[in-house]
N, C-alpha and C positions, 0 to 999 in steps of 0.2 A: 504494500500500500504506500500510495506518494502523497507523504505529510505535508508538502513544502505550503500546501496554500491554505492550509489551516491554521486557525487562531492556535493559542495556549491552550484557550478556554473549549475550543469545537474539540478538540485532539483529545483533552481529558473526558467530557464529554460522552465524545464514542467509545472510549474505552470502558468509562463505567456503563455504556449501555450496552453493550456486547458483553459484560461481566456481569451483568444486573445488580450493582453494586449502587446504594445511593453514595453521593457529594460526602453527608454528611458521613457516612461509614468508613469512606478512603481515610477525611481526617482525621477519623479516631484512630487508624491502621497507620496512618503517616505518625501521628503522635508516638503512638508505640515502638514502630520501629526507629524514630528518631532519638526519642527521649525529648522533644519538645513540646507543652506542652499548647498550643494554637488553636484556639475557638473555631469552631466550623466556619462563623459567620468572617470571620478574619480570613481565613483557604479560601471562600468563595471572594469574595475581595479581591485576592490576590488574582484567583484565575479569570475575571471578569473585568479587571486592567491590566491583566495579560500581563502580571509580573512575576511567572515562573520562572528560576534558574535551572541550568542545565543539570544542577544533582538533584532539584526537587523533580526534575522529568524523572530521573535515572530512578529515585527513591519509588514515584510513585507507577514505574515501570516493574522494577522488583516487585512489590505491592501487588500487580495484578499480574505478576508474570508473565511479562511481555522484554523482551531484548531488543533492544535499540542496533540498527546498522545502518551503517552509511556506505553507498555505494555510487563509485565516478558513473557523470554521467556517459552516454556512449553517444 
């Protein structure tokens, strides 16, 4: 699948719909595996001004067991 034209926000999104996971459950799962502790309402914030970092993908890729790969274009 080609992420390049999706938001922060569409990309987590589909992953929790394809995982039937709600928002608020990733960020109890993200919590956990973090050890940080971050209000639901604060995760959704973040992913709705599309202020994710590359290890909170990575984290929340772990999370739903999903592998990140990057491949040159041809």
């Amino acid at each position: 699948m080609i992420i390049n034209d999706m938001t922060d926000y569409q990309l987590v999104k589909f992953l929790l719909n394809k995982e039937y996971m709600l928002q608020k459950d990733l960020s109890d799962k993200l919590n956990a595996y973090t050890g940080k502790n971050t209000k639901p309402a604060n995760f959704s914030a973040k992913l709705k001004r599309e202020y994710l970092t590359f290890k909170d993908l990575k984290n929340i890729c772990e999370i739903l067991g999903y592998d990140l790969h990057i491949n040159k274009r041809k």
